[in-house]
C-alpha positions as CSV (number, residue, x, y, z in Angstrom):
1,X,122.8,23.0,86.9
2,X,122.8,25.7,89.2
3,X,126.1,27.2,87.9
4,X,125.1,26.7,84.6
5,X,121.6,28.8,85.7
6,X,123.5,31.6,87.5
7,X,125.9,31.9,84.4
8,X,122.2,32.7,82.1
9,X,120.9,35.4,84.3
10,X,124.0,36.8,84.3
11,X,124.5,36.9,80.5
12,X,120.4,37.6,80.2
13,X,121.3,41.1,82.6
14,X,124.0,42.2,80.5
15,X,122.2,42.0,76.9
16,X,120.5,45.4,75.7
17,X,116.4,45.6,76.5
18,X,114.0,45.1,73.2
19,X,113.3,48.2,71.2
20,X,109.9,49.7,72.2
21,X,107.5,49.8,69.3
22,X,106.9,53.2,68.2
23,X,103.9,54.5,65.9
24,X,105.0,56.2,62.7
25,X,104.7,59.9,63.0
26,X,102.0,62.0,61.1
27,X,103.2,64.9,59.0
28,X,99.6,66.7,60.4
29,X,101.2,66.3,63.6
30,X,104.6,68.5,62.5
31,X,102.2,71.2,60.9
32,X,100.9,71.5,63.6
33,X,103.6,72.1,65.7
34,X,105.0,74.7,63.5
35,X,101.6,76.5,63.5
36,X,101.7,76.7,67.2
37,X,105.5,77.7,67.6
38,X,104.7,80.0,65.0
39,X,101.2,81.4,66.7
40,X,103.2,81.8,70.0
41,X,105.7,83.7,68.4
42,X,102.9,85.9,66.9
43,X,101.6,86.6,69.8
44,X,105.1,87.3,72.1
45,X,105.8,89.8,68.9
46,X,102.6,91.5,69.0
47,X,103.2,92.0,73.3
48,X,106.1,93.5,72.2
49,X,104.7,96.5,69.7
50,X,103.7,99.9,71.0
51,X,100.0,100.5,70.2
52,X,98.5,101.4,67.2
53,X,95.5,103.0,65.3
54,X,94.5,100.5,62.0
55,X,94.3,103.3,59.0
56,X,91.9,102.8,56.2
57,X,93.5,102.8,52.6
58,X,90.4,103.9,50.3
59,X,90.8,102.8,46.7
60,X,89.3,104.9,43.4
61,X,87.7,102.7,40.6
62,X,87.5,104.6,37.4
63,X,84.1,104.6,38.1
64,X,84.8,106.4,41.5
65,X,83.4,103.8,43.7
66,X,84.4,104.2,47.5
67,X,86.4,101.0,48.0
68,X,87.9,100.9,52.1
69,X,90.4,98.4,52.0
70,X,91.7,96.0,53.9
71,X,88.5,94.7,55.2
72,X,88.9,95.3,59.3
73,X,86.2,98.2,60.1
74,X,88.3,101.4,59.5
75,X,88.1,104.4,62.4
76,X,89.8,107.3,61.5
77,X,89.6,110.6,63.2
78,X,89.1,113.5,60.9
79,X,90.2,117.1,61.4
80,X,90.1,120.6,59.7
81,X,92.6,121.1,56.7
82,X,95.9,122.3,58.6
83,X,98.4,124.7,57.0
84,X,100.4,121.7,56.8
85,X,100.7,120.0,53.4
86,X,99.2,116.7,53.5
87,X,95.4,115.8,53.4
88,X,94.5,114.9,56.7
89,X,90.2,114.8,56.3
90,X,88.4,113.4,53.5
91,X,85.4,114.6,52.3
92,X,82.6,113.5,50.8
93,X,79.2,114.9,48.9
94,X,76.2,113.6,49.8
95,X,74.6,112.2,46.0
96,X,71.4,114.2,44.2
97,X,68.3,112.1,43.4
98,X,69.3,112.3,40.0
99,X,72.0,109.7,41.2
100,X,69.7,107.3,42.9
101,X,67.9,104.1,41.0
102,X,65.6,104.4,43.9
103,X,64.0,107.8,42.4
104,X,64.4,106.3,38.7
105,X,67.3,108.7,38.3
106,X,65.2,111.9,38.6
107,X,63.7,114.1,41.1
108,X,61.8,112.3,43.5
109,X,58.5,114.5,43.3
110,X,58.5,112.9,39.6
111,X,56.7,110.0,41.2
112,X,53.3,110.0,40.5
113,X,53.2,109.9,44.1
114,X,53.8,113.4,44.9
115,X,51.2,116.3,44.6
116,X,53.8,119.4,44.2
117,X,56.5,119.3,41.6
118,X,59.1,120.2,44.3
119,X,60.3,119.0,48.0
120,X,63.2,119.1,50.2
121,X,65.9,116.8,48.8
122,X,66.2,115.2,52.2
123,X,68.7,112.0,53.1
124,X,68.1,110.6,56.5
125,X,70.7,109.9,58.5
126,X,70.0,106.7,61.0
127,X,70.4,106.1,64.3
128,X,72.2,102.3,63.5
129,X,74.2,100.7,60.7
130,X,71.3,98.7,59.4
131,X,68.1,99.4,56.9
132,X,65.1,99.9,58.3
133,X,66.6,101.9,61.6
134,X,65.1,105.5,62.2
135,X,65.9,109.1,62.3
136,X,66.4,110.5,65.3
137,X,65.7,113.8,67.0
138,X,68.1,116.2,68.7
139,X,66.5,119.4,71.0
140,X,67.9,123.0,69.4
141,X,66.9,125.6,71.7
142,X,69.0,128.1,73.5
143,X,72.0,128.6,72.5
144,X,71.5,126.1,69.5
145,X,68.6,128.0,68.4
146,X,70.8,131.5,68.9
147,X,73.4,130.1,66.5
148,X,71.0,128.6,63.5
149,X,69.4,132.5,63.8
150,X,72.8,133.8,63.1
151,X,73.7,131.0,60.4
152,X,70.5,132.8,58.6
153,X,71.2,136.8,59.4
154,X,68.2,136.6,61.9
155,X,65.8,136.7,59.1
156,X,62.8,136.2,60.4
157,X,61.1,134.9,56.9
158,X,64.0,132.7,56.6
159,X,63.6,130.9,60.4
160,X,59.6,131.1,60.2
161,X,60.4,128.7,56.9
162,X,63.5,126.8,58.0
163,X,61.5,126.1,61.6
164,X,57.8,125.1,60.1
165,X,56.1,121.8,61.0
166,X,56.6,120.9,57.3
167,X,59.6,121.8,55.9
168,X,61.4,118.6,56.7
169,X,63.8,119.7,59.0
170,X,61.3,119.7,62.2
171,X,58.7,117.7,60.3
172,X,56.4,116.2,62.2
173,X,57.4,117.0,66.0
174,X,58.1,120.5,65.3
175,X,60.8,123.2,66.6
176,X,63.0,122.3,68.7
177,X,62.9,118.7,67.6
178,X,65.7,118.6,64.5
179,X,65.6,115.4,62.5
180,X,68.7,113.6,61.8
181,X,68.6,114.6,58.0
182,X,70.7,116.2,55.3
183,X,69.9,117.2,51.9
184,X,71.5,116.5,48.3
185,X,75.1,118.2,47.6
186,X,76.0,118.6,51.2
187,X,79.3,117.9,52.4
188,X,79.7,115.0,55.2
189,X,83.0,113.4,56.4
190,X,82.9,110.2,58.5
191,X,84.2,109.4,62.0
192,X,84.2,105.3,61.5
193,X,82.7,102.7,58.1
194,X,81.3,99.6,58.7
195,X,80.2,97.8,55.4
196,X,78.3,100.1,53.3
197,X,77.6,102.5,56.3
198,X,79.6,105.6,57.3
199,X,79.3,106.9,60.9
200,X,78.7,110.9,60.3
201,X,80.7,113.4,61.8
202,X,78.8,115.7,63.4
203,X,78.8,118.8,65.9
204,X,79.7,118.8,69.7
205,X,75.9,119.0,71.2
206,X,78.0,120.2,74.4
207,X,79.4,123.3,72.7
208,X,77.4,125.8,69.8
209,X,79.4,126.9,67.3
210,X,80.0,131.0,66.3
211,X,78.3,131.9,63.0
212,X,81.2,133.7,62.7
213,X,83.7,131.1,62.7
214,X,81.9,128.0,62.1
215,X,79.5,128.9,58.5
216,X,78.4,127.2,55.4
217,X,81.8,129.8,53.8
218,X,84.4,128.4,56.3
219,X,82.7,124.8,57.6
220,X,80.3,123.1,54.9
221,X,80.6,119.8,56.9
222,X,79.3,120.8,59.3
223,X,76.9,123.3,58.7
224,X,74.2,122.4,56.1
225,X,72.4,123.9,53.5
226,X,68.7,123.6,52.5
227,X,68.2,122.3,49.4
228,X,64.7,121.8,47.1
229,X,64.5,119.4,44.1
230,X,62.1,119.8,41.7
231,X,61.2,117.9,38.2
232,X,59.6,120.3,35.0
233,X,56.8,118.2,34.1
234,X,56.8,120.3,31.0
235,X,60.6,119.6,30.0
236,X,60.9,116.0,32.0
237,X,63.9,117.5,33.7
238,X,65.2,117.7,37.1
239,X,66.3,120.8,38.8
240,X,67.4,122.5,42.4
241,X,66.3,125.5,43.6
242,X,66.8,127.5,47.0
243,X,63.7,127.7,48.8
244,X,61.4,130.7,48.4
245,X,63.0,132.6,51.3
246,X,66.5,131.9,49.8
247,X,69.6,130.8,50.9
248,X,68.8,128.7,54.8
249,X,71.5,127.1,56.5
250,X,71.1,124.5,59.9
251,X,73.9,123.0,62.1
252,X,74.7,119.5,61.6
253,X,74.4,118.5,64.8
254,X,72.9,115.5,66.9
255,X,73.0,113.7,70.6
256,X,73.3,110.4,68.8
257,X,75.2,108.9,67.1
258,X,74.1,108.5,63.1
259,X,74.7,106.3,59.9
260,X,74.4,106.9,56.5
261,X,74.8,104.2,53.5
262,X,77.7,104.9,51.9
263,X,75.8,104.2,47.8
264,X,74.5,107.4,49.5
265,X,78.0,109.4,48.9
266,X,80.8,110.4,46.6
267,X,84.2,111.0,47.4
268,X,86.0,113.7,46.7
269,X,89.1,111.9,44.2
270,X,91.9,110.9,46.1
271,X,95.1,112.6,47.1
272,X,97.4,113.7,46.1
273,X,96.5,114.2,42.3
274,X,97.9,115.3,39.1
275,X,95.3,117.9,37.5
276,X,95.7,119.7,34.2
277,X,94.7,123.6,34.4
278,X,91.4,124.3,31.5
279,X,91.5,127.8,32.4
280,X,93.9,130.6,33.1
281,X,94.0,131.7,36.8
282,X,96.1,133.3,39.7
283,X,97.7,131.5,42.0
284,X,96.6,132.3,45.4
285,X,98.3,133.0,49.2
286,X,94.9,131.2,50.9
287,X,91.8,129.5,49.9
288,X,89.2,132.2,50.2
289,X,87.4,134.8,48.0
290,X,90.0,138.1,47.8
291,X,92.6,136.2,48.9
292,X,96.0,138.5,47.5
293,X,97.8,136.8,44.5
294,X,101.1,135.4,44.5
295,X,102.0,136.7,41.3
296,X,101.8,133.7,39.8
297,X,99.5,131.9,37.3
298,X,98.6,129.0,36.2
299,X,98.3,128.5,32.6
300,X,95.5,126.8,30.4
301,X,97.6,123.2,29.7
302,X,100.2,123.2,32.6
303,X,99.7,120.3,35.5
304,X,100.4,120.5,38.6
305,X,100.2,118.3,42.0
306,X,97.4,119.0,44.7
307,X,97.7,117.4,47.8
308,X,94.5,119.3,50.0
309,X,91.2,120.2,49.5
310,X,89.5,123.3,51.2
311,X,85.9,123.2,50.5
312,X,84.4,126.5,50.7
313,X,80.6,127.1,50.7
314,X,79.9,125.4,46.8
315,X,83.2,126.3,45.8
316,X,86.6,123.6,46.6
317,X,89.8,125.0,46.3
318,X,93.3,122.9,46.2
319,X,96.1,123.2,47.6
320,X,99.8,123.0,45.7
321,X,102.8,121.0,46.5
322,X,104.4,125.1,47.3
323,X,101.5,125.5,49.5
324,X,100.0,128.1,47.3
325,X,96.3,127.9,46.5
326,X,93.9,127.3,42.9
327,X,90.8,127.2,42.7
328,X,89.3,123.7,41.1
329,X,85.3,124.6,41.4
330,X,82.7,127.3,41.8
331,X,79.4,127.5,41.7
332,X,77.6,130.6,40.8
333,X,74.1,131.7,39.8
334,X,75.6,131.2,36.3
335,X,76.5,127.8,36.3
336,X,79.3,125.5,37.9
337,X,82.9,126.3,36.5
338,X,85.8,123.3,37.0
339,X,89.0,125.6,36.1
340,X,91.1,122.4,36.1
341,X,90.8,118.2,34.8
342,X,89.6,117.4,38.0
343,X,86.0,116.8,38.5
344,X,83.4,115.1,40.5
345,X,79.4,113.5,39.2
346,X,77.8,115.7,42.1
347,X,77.3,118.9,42.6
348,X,77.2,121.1,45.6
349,X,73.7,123.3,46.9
350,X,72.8,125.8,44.2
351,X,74.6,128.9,44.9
């Protein structure tokens, strides 16, 4: 018996152990693991990139809707136009109560509301991306106040009008106090959008500009001009006028940072663009009033490529794919003129 019992544990040592039981294996488990090889792989990929600056891609609609596309909050830094040939700023005009459901498409003062059949078309500009955030108020004396003299020829009926209590501008708090407003037509370009806001570009409070270099002619982004709505209650029409006084200008300038909604603005169209010339007209070396011809014309019917706007006062001119110069608008005390196809629902200041 005991050889016999030796001889089983022997044979019992040599046989193979039982298979362990194992559970059956989840497909959730294997998509799973390829979603976390895959995520670590991201992530050792993105290490490995240099740094980078997201840049907005804005979209037209044929209704010329601002679009900003993909939906990550676009910054984008915005410059002067540069003698180079590529739009590097985009611009946008800040929309007439004519434009606005919330003045019934018409001048605001057509409210029963209003006691004068005229106002400053004024459109705050707010201290926060969010309704129901305030204005707010930037001091403009010293050298600030030195330059917005200039920016009106030291006139003194122009300044006594541009700084009164109630002319918008310094309403309520008076000089030096500037509100953080603009008016309808005005140019704006925008620093960063969040949603339906637009983070305004605005001076450097550190630094005055020279009326010399830095004008409603050479910089209408950043130097404003006043402009007064008023509705006919005799025709039922809405029109702009300058104020008594005439033309008055004002720095766009703040100590804050400030929001506008962007149903508020209109984009210049996109670039670069094929326009088709309407009117006959010399081709120019720059983009300014007695600027020397090329030589060269472009005639009514022939379409050409622009590629950069130079906004000039009320006037825009455009920029060619041979860096030559047209002019696509201008505003004068007869009327606006659009000398090509392109065109845009909202009109600069009057002249």
């Amino acid at each position: 018996m005991l050889i016999w019992f030796t001889a089983l544990v022997l044979i019992l040592a040599c046989a193979p152990l039982a298979p362990t039981s194992v559970a059956p294996l989840n497909p959730n488990d294997i998509n799973l693991f390829i979603k976390q090889t895959a995520e670590a792989a991201s992530i050792q990929t993105l290490a490995a990139l240099p740094t980078s600056t997201f840049t907005p891609t804005f979209t037209a609609t044929p209704a010329n809707t601002y679009t900003p596309e993909p939906t990550l909050t676009p910054i984008q830094t915005f410059v002067l136009p540069t003698p180079t040939k590529a739009q590097t700023v985009q611009f946008f005009r800040v929309k007439h109560d004519t434009q606005l459901e919330i003045y019934n498409y018409k001048s605001r003062t057509a409210g029963e509301e209003w006691t004068f059949p005229q106002a400053a078309e004024v459109v705050p500009l707010l201290a926060s991306a969010k309704n129901g955030s305030a204005t707010q108020r930037t001091t403009i004396n010293g050298p600030w106040e030195a330059y917005m003299d200039a920016l009106n020829g030291f006139d003194s009926g122009k300044l006594i009008y541009l700084k009164g209590v109630q002319t918008a501008l310094f309403n309520g708090a008076g000089f030096p106090q500037l509100e953080s407003l603009t008016m309808g037509g005005n140019i704006l370009t925008l620093n960063e959008i969040q949603g339906n806001w637009g983070r305004v570009n605005t001076m450097d409070y550190s630094s005055p500009g020279s009326a010399e270099t830095d004008n409603y002619t050479t910089r209408p982004d950043i130097v404003h001009k006043f402009v007064v709505v008023v509705w006919s209650r005799k025709l039922k029409s809405t029109y702009w006028i300058n104020p008594p006084k005439g033309d008055v200008y004002w720095p766009l300038v703040s100590n804050h940072t400030l929001w506008i909604q962007m149903d508020r603005l209109e984009p210049f169209p996109f670039l670069p663009m094929l326009v088709t010339a309407t009117t006959e007209q010399d081709i120019m070396k720059e983009p300014k009033s007695g600027s020397e011809s090329t030589g060269k014309t472009l005639a009514v019917g022939e379409s050409v490529t622009i590629t950069q706007y130079y906004p000039s006062g009320s006037s825009v001119w455009a920029r060619l794919q041979s860096g030559r110069w047209i002019t696509l608008f201008r505003y004068t005390k007869e009327g606006p003129t659009y000398f090509t196809s392109w065109k845009m629902e909202t009109l600069p200041p009057p002249p």
